[in-house]
C-alpha positions as a LaTeX table, in Angstrom:
\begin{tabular}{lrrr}
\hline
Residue & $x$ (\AA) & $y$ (\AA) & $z$ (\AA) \\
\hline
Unk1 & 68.40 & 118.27 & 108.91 \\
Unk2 & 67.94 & 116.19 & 112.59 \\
Unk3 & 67.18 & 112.45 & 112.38 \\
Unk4 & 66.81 & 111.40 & 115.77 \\
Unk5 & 69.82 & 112.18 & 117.44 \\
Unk6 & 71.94 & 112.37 & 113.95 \\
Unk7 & 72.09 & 115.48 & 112.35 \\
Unk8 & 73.24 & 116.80 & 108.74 \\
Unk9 & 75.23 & 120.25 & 107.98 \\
Unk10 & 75.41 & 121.21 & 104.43 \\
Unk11 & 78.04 & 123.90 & 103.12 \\
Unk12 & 77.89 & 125.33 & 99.78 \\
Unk13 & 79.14 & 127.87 & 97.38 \\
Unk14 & 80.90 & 128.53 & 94.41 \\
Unk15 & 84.55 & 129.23 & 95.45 \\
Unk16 & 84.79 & 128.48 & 99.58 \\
Unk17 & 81.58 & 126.71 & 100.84 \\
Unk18 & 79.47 & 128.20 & 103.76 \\
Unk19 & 76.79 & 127.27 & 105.31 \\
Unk20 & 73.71 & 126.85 & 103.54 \\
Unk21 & 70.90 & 129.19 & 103.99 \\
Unk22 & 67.94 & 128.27 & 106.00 \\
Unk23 & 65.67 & 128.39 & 103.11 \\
Unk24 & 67.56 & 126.09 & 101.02 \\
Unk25 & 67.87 & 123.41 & 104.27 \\
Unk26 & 64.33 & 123.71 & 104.98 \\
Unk27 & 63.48 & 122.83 & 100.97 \\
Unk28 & 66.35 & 119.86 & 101.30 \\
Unk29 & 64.27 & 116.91 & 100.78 \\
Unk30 & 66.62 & 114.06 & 100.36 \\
Unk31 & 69.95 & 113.07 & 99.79 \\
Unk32 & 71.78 & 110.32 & 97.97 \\
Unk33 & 75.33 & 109.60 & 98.27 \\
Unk34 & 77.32 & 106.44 & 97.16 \\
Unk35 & 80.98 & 105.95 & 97.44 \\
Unk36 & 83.40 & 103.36 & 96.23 \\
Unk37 & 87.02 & 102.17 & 96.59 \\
Unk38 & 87.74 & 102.88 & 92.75 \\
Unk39 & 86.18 & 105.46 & 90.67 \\
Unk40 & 84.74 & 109.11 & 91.59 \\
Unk41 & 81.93 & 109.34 & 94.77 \\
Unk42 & 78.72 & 111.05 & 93.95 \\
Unk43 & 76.11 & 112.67 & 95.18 \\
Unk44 & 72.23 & 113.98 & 94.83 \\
Unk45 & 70.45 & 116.94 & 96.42 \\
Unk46 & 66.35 & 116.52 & 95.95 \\
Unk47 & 65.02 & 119.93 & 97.14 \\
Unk48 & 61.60 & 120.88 & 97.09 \\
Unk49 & 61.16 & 124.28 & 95.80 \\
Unk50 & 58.46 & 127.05 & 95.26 \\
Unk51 & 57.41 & 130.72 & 94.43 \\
Unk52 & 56.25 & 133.78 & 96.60 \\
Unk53 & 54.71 & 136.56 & 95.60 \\
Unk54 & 58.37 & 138.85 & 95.52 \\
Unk55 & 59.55 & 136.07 & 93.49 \\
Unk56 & 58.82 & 137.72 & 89.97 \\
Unk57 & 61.54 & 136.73 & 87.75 \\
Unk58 & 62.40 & 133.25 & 88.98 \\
Unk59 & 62.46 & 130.40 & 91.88 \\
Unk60 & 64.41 & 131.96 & 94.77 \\
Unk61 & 66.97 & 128.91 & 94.83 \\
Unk62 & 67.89 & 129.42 & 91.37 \\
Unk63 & 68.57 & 132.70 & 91.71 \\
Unk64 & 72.22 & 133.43 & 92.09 \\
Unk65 & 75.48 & 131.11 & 91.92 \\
Unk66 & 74.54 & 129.21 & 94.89 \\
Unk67 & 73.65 & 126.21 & 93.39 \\
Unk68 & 74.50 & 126.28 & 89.87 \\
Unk69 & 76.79 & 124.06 & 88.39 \\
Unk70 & 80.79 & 124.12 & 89.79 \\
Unk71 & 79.37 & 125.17 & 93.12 \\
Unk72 & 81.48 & 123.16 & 96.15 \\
Unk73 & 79.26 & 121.09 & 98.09 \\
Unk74 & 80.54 & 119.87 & 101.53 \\
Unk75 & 78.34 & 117.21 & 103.91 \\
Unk76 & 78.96 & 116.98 & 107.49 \\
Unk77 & 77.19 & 114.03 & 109.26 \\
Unk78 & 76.77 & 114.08 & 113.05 \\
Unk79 & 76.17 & 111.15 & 115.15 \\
Unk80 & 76.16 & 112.46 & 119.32 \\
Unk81 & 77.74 & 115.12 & 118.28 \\
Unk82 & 80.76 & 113.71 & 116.81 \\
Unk83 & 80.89 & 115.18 & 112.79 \\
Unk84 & 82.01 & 113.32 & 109.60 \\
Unk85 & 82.35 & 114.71 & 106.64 \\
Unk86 & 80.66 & 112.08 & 103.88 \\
Unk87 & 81.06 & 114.08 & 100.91 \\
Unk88 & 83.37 & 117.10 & 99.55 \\
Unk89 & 82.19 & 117.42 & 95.79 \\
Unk90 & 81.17 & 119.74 & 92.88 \\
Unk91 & 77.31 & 120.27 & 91.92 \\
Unk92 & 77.86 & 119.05 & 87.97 \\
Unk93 & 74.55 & 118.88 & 86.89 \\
Unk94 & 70.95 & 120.38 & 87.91 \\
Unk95 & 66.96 & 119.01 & 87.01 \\
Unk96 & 64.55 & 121.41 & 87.56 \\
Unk97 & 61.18 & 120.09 & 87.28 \\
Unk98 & 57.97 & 122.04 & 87.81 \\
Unk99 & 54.94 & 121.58 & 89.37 \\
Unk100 & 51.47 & 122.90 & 89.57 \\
Unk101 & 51.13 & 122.12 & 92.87 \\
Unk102 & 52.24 & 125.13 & 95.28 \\
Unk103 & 55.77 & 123.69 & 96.82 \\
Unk104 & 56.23 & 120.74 & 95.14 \\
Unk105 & 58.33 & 121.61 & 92.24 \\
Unk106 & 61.45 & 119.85 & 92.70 \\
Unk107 & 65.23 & 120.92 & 92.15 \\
Unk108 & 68.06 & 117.93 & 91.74 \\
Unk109 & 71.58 & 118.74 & 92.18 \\
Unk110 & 73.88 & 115.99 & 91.11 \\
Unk111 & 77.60 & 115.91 & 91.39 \\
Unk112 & 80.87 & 114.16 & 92.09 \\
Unk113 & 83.76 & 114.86 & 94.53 \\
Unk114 & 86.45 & 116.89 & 93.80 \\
Unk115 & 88.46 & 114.58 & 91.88 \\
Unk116 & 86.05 & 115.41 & 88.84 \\
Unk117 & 88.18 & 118.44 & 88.80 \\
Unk118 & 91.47 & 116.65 & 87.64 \\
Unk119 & 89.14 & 114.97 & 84.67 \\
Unk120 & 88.49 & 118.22 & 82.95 \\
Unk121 & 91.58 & 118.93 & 80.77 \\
Unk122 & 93.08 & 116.41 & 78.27 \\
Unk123 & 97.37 & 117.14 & 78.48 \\
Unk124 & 100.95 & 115.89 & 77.17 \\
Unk125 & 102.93 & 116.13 & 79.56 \\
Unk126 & 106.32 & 114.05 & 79.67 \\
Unk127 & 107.91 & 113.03 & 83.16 \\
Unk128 & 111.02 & 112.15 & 82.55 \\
Unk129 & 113.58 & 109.97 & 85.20 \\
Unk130 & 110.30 & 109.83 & 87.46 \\
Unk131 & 108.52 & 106.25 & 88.77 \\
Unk132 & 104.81 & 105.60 & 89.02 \\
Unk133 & 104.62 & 107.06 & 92.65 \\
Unk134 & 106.94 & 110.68 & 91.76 \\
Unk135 & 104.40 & 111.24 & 89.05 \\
Unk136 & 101.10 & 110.75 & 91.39 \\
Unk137 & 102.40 & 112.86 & 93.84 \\
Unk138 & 103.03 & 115.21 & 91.80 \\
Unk139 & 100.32 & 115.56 & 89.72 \\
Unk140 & 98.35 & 115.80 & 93.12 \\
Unk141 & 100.39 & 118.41 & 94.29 \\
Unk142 & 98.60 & 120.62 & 91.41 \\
Unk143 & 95.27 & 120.70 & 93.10 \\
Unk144 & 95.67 & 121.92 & 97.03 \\
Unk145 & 93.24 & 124.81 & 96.09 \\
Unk146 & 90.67 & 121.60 & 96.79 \\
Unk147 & 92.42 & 120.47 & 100.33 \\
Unk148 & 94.15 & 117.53 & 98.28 \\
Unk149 & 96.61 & 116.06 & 101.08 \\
Unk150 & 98.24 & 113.47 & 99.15 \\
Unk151 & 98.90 & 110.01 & 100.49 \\
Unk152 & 101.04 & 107.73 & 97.78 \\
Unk153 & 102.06 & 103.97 & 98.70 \\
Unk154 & 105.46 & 103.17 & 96.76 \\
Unk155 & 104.59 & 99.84 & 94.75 \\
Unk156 & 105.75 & 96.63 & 95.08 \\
Unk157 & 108.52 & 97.16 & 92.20 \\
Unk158 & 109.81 & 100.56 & 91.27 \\
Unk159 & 110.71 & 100.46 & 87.68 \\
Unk160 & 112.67 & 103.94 & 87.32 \\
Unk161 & 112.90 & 104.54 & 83.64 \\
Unk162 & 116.14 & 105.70 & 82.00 \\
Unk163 & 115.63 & 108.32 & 79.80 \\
Unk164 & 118.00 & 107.19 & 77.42 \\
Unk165 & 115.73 & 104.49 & 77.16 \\
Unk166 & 111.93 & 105.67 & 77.87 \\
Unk167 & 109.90 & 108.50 & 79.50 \\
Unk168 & 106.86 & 108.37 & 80.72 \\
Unk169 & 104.36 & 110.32 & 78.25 \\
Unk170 & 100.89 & 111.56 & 79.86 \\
Unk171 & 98.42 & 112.25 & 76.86 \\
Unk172 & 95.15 & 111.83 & 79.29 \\
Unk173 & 93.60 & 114.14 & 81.92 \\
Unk174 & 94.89 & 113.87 & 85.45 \\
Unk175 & 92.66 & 111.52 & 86.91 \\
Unk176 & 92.69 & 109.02 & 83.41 \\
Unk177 & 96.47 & 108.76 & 83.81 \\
Unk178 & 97.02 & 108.67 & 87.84 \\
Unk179 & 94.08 & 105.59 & 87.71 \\
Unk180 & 95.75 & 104.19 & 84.41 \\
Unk181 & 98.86 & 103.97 & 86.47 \\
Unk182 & 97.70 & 102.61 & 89.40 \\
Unk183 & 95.94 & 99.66 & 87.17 \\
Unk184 & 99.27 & 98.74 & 86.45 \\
Unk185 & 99.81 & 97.17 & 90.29 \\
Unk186 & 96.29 & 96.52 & 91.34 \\
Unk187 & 96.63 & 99.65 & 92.90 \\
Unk188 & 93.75 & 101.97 & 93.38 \\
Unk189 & 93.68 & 105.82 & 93.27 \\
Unk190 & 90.80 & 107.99 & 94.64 \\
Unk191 & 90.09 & 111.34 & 96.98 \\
Unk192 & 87.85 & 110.73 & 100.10 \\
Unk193 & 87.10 & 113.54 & 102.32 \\
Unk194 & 88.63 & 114.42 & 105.33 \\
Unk195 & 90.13 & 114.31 & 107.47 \\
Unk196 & 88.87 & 117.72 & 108.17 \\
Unk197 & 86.47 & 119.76 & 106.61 \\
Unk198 & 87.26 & 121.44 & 103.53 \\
Unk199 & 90.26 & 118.69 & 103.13 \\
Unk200 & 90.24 & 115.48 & 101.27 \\
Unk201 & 93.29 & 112.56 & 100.76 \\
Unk202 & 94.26 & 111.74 & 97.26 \\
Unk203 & 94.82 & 107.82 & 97.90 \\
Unk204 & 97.01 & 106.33 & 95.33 \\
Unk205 & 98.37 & 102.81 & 96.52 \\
Unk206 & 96.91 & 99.10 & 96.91 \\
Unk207 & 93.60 & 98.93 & 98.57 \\
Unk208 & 93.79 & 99.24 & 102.23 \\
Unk209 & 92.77 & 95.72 & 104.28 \\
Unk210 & 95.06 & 97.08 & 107.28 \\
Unk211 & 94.32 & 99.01 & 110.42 \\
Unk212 & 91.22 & 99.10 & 112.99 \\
Unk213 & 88.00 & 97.57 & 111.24 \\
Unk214 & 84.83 & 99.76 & 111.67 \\
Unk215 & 82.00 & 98.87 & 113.45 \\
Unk216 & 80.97 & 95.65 & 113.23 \\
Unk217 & 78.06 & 94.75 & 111.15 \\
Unk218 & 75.59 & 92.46 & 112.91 \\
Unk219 & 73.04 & 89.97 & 112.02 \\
Unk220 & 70.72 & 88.05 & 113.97 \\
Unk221 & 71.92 & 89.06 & 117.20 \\
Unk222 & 68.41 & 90.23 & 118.98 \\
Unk223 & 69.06 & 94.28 & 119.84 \\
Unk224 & 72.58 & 94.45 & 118.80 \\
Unk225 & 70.94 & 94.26 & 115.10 \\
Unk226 & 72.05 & 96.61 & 113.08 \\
Unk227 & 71.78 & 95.47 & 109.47 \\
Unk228 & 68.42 & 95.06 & 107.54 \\
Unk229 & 69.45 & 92.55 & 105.24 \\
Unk230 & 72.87 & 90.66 & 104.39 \\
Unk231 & 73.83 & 88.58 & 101.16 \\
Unk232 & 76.62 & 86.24 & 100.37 \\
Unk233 & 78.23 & 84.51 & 97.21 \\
Unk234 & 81.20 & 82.28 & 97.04 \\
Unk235 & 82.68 & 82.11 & 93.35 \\
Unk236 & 84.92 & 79.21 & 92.90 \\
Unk237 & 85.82 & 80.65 & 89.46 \\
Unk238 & 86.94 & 83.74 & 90.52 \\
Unk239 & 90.79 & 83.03 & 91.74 \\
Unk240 & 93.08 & 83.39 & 88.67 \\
Unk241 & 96.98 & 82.46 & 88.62 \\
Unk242 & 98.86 & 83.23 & 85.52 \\
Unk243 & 101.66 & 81.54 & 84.16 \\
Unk244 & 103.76 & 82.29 & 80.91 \\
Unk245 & 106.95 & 84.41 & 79.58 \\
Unk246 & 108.44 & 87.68 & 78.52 \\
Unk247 & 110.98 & 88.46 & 76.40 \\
Unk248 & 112.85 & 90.86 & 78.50 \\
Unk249 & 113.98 & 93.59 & 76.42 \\
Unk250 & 116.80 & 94.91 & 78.40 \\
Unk251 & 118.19 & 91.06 & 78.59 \\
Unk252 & 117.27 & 90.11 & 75.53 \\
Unk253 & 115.90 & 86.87 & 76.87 \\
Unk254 & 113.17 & 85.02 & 77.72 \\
Unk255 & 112.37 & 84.56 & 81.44 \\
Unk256 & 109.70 & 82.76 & 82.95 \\
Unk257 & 106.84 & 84.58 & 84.64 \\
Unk258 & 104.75 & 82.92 & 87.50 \\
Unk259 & 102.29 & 83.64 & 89.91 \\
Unk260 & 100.90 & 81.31 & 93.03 \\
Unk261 & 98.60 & 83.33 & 95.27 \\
Unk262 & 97.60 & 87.00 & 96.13 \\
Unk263 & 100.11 & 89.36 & 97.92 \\
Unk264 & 97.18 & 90.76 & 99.97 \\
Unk265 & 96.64 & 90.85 & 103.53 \\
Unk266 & 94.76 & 87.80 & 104.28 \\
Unk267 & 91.20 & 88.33 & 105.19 \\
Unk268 & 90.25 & 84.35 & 105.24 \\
Unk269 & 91.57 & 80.95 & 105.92 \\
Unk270 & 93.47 & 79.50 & 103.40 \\
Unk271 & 91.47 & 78.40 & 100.96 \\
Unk272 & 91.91 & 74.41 & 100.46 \\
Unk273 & 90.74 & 74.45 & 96.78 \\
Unk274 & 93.03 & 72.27 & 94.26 \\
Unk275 & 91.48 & 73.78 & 91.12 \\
Unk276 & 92.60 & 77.39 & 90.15 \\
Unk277 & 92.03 & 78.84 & 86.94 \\
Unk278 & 95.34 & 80.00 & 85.06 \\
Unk279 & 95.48 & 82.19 & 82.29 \\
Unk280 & 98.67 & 82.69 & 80.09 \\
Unk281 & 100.76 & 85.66 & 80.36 \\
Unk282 & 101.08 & 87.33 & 76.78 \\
Unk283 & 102.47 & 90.98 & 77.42 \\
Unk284 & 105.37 & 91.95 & 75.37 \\
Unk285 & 107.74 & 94.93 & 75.09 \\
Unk286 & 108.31 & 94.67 & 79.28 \\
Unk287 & 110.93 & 93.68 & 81.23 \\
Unk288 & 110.98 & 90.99 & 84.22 \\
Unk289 & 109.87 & 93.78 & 87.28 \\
Unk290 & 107.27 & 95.52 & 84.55 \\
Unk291 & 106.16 & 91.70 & 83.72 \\
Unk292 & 106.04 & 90.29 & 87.23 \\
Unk293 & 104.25 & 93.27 & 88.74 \\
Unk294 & 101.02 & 93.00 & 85.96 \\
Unk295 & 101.19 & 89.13 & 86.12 \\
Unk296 & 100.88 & 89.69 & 90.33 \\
Unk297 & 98.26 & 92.88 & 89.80 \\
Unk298 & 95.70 & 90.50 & 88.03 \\
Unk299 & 95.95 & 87.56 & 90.57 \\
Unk300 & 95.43 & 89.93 & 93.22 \\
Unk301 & 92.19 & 91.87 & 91.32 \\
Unk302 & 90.70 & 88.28 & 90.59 \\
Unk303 & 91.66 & 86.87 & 94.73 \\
Unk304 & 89.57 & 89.84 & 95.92 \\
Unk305 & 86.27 & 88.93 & 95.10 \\
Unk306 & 85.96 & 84.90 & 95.48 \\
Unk307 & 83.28 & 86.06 & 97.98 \\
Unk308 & 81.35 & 89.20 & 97.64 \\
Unk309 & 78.55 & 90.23 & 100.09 \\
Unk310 & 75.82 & 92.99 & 99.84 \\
Unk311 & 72.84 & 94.46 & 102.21 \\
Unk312 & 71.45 & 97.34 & 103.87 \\
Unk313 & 71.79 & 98.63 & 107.54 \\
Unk314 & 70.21 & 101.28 & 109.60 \\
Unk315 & 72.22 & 104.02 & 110.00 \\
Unk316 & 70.69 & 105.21 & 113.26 \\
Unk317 & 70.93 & 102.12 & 114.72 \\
Unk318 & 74.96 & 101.52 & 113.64 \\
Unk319 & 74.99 & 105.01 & 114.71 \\
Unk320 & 78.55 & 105.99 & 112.50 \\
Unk321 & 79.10 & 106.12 & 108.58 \\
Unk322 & 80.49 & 102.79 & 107.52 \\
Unk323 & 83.45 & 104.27 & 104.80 \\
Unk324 & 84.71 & 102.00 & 101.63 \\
Unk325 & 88.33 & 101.28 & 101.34 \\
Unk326 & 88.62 & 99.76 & 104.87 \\
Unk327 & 87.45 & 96.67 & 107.12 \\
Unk328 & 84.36 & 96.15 & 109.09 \\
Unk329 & 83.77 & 93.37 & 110.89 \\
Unk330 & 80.53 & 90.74 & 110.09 \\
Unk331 & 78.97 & 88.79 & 112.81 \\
Unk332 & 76.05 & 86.32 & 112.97 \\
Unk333 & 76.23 & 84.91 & 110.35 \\
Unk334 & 78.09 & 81.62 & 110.71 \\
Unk335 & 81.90 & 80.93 & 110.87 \\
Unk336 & 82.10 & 80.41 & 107.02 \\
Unk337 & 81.15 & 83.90 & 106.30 \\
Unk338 & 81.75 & 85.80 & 109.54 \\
Unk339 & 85.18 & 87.61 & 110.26 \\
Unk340 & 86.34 & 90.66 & 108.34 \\
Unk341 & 85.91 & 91.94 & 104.80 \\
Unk342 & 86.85 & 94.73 & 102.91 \\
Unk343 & 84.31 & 97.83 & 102.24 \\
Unk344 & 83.94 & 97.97 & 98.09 \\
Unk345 & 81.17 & 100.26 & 97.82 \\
Unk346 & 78.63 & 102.32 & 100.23 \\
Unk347 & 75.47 & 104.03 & 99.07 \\
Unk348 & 73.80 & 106.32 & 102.01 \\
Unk349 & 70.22 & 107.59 & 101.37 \\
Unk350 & 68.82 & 110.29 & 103.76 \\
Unk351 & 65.98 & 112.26 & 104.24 \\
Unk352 & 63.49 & 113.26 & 107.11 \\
Unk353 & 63.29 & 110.46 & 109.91 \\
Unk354 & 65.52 & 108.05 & 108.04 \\
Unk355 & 68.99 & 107.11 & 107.26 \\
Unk356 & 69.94 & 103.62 & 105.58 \\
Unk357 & 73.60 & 102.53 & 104.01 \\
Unk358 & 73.95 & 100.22 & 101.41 \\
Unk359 & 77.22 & 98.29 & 100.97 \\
Unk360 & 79.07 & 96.13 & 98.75 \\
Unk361 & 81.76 & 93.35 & 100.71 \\
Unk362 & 84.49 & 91.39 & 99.12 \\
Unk363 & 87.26 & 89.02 & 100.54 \\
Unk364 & 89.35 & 86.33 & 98.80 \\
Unk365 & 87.63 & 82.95 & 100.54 \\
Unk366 & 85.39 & 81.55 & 103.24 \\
Unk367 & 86.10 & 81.03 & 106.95 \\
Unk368 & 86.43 & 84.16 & 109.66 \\
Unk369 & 90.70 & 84.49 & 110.33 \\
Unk370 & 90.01 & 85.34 & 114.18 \\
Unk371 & 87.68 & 83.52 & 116.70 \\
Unk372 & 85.53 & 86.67 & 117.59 \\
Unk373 & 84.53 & 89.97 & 115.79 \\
Unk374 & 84.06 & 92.64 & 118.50 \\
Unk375 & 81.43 & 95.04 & 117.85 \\
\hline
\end{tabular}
């Protein structure tokens, strides 16, 4: 599929993807993808399908294991020539709907990315005298027969449990207990293609508001345009601090447990607000580092989205995909919401002649941290 300049390979199959068949890209009608910084990425395939005359038993895409459920999907985006791959997933679930029209019946293939793979099979497992981050990585480790590289971000306090005292006890699937653990530290776990095709990163660490921002988004700015629309909304009520005690079990004590601000990178000014909401701190059976890292894991959750901002751009025009879990860069718009945010969510739709992105923005205040956002 060519749209002006940007073109879109897909690969499919049921074990190792290949290029798809020219009669299933001329019948590709659409394509929907949306990914996110928590939770699994999905896709949708619209085709538009029909019958010949050798077609006797059945439509000639649903013929064979091509596209039937379990088959890999892989989507290369090119912009100038430069690939991407947006999505590396598993077709999960197919709508066939018929028509009486010659041509027009359509086929839907919908799917996730390869991390619905670790949510098929509920186990007990026990890891004993192994921390949050030696269990992810190794669970992760399990699935390089889908390119997993992993990539695991020790947390802010390693609790290594004695096991004369505890060990840790997985009665989930995979992906229920990796994200259950990273919920623990505000931490985040998900796979994202890449870097190569036929590769993806298993992510498990705090959300990433580090490194070179993408592309900037820009608004009002005559030809250097690039988004269609842009929304923002501050929520004064969103910062939480928490305050309280545990009765640390190892101490047999109580200690205090406090929190003041989030631990993440700073995306805004300082915000000058008195008022902060603080909720008590009422876990039990922890000790201090077990208590201090959940207390500090909900003020950071509830910091990152005291200003959230949503709209559309035009992919042709940005010319790259803009990818959650990292910064881009918002101009035009003002010093109070200009500067850079982090990308929550992304939703791509594509078909013939047109190519828009839909994203989701959060930061913890108002007020751009540097004077000028380069594009």
């Amino acid at each position: 599929m060519s749209l002006l300049g940007t073109t879109v390979a897909l690969l499919v199959g049921p074990s190792v993807p290949l290029p798809a068949p020219v009669g299933v890209m001329e019948a590709l009608d659409s394509i929907q993808v949306t990914t996110s910084d928590s939770g699994r990425s999905g896709f949708q395939l619209s085709l538009r399908v029909g019958r010949g005359r050798s077609d006797l038993l059945d439509y000639a895409l649903q013929l064979g294991p091509l596209l039937q459920p379990f088959s890999r999907v892989v989507l290369i985006v090119s912009f100038g020539g430069l690939p991407e791959v947006l999505m590396d997933g598993i077709i999960t679930n197919q709508q066939f709907s018929p028509s009486s029209e010659p041509g027009t019946s359509t086929l839907t293939l919908t799917g996730e990315d390869v991390s619905v793979m670790m949510d098929m099979e509920e186990r007990s497992v026990e890891h004993p005298a192994q921390p949050e981050m030696a269990i992810a990585a190794k669970i992760i480790a399990t699935y390089a027969q889908y390119g997993l590289i992993p990539m695991v971000i020790p947390p802010p306090s390693l609790d290594m449990p004695i096991p004369i005292e505890r060990i840790p006890v997985q009665q989930a699937t995979d992906l229920e207990y990796l994200n259950a653990m990273a919920e623990r530290f505000a931490y985040v776990f998900y796979v994202m293609p890449g870097p190569a095709p036929l590769t993806n990163t298993a992510y498990w660490g705090p959300p990433i508001r580090a490194g070179i921002p993408q592309r900037a988004l820009s608004a009002n700015m005559g030809s250097q345009t690039n988004v269609n629309s842009i929304d923002f909304e501050h929520d004064g009520l969103a910062a939480t601090t928490i305050s309280g005690s545990v009765h640390d079990r190892r101490l047999n004590s109580s200690v205090p447990v406090q929190t003041f601000a989030s631990l993440r990178i700073p995306l805004a000014r300082p915000s000058l607000l008195a008022q902060r909401r603080v909720r008590r701190f009422r876990g039990t059976g922890l000790d201090t580092m077990q208590a201090f890292a959940r207390a500090q894991a909900e003020t950071d959750r509830s910091h990152d989205q005291v200003v959230k901002a949503s709209g559309e751009l035009d992919a042709l025009r940005y010319e790259a995909i803009l990818k959650p879990r990292a910064l881009v860069g918002v101009r035009g718009v003002g010093d109070t919401y200009n500067g850079f945010y982090y990308v929550q969510q992304v939703s791509h739709s594509i078909s013939k002649g047109s190519y828009t992105q839909r994203f989701s923005l959060e930061r913890e205040g108002t007020g751009a941290t540097t004077p000028v956002v380069v594009p």
